[in-house]
C-alpha positions as CSV (number, residue, x, y, z in Angstrom):
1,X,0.0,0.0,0.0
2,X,1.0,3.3,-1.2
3,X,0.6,6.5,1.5
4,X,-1.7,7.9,-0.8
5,X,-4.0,5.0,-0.8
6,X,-4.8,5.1,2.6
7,X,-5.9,7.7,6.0
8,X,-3.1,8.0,7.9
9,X,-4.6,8.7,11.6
10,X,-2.1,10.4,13.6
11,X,-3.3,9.7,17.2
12,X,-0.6,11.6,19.5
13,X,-0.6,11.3,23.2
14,X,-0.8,13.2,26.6
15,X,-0.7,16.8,25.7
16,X,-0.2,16.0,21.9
17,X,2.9,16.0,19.9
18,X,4.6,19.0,19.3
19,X,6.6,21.1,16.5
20,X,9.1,19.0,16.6
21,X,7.7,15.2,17.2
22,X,8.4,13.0,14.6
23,X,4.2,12.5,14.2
24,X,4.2,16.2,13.5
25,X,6.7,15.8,11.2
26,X,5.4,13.0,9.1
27,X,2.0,14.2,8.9
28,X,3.6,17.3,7.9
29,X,5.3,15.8,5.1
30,X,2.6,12.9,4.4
31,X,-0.6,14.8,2.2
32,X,-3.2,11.7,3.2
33,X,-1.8,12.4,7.1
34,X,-4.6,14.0,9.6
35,X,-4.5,14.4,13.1
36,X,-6.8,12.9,15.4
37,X,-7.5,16.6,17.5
38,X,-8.9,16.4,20.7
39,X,-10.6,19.2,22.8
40,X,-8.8,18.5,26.0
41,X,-5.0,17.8,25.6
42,X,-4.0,17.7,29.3
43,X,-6.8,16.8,31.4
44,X,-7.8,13.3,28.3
45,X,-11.2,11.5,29.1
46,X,-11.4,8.3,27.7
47,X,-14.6,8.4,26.7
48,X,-14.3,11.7,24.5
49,X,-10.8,10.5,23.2
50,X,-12.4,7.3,22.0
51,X,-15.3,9.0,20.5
52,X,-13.1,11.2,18.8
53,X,-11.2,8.7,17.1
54,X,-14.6,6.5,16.5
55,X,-15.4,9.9,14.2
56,X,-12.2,9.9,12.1
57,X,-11.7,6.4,12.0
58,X,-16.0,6.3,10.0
59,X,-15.4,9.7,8.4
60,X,-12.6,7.9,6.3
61,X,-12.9,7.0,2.7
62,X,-10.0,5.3,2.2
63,X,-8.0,2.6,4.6
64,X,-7.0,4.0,7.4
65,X,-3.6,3.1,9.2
66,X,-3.3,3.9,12.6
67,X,-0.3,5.9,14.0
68,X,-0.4,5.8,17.4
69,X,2.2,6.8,20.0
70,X,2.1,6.5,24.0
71,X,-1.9,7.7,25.2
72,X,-2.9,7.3,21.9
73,X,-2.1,3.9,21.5
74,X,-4.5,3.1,24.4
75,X,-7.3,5.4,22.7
76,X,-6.4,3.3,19.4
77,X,-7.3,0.0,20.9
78,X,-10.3,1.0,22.9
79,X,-11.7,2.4,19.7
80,X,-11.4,-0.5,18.0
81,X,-14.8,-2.0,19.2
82,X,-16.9,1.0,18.0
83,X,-15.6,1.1,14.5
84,X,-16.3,-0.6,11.5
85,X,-12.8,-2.8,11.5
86,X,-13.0,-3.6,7.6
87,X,-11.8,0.1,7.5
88,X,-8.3,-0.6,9.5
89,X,-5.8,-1.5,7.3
90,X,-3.1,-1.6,9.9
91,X,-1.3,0.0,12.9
92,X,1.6,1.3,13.5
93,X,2.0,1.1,17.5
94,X,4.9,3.5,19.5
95,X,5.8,3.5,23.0
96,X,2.2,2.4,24.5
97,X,2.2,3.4,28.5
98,X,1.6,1.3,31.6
99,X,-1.7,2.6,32.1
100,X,-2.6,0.3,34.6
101,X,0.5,1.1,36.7
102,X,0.0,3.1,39.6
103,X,3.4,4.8,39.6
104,X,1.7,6.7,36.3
105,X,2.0,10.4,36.5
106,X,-0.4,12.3,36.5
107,X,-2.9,9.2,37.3
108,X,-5.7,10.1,35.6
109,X,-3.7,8.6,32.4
110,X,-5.1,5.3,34.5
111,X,-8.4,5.7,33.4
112,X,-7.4,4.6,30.1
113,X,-6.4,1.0,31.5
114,X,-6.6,-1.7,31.3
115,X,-5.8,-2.4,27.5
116,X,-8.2,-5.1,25.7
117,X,-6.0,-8.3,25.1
118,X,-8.1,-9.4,21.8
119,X,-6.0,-9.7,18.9
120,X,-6.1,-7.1,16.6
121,X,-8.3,-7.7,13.5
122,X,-5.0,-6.3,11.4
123,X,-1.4,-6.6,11.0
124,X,-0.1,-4.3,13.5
125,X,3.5,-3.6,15.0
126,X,4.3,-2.3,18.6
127,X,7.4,-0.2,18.8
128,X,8.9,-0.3,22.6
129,X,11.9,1.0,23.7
130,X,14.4,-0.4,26.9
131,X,14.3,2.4,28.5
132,X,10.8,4.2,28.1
133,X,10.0,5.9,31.6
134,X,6.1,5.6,31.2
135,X,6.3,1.4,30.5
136,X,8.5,-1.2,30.3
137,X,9.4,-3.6,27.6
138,X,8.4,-6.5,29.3
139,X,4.9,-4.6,29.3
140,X,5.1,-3.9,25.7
141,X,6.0,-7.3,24.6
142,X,3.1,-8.3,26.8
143,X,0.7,-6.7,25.1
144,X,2.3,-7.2,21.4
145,X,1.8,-10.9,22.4
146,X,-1.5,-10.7,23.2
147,X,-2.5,-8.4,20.4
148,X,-0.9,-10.4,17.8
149,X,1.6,-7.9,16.9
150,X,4.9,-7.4,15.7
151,X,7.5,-6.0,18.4
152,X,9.9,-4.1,17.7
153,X,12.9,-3.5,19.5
154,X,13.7,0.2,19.8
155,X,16.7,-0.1,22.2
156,X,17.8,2.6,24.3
157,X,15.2,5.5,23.0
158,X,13.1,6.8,25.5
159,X,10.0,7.6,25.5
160,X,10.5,7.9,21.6
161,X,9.3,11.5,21.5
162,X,11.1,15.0,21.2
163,X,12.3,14.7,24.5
164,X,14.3,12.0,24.2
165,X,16.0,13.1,20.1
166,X,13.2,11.8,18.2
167,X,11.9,14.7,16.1
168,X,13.2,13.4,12.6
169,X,13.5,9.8,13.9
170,X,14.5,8.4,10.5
171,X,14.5,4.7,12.1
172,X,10.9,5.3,12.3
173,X,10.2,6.3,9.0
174,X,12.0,3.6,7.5
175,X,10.0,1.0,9.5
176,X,6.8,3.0,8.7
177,X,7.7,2.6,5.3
178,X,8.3,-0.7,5.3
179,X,5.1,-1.7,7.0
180,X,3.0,0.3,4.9
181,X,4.4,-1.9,1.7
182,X,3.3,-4.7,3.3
183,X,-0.4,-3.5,3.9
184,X,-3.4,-4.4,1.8
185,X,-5.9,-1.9,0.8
């Protein structure tokens, strides 16, 4: 599958992704990109950040891939139920939180645990780092398992984001690209 074949759904995180955050970026630079906005940024309700997601996901006239990185991972998944799945082409997982942790800061992130543990209807690859502060890679392999998806080892990286050097992140873009070849429309 071909970008241009398909809705990209960026679905950013806790207080979305900035300037410089490598989903910023590519949707900057991919034209069938759009952003999954949400009213509320730092205060998320699950139930409006679902909803919202619901709406993009039906709105789409093409196949959508996900692109989902740490909250919006969990929004993602919890979607999944209230959409039609025919249109999900695939997702493209990065840095999913512990949400059921309750070390989490700030905890009302918890209210978007636990994950479902259904396989995913779609191919679908979770990208986890060593050393992520918000979940481990035990956790992340965890769930990959259960959600029949690809891990991916992202070493030493972080949380993945801007924070941690990962504004371009050209690793990430060459995996994205990779896994969208693979996709069926």
């Amino acid at each position: 599958m071909k970008a241009s074949e398909a809705n990209i759904l960026i679905v950013p995180g806790y207080t979305n992704s900035g300037p410089d955050h490598w989903q910023t970026r590519w949707q900057n630079k991919l034209a069938s990109a759009r952003r999954v906005e949400q009213a509320e940024w730092a205060k998320p309700v699950r139930e409006d950040w679902i909803a919202r997601m619901v709406e993009e996901v039906n709105a789409s006239t093409k196949p959508v891939v996900i692109v989902a990185h740490s909250l919006g991972v969990a929004t993602a998944v919890h979607a999944l139920p209230h959409v039609d799945g025919n249109k999900i082409a695939g997702a493209f997982l990065v840095a999913p939180p512990e949400v059921t942790n309750p070390k989490i800061r700030p905890k009302h992130l918890m209210t978007f645990g636990p994950y479902p543990r259904d396989p995913l209807p779609f191919p679908s690859l979770v990208i986890a780092s060593r050393n992520d502060p918000f979940g481990s890679y035990d956790h992340a392999g965890d769930i990959a398992n259960a959600w029949g998806s690809l891990l991916v080892d992202a070493g030493e990286s972080g949380h993945i984001n801007s924070e941690s050097g990962h504004g371009p992140w050209p690793e990430g873009t060459m995996v994205f690209a990779q896994f969208l070849s693979k996709l069926q429309g």
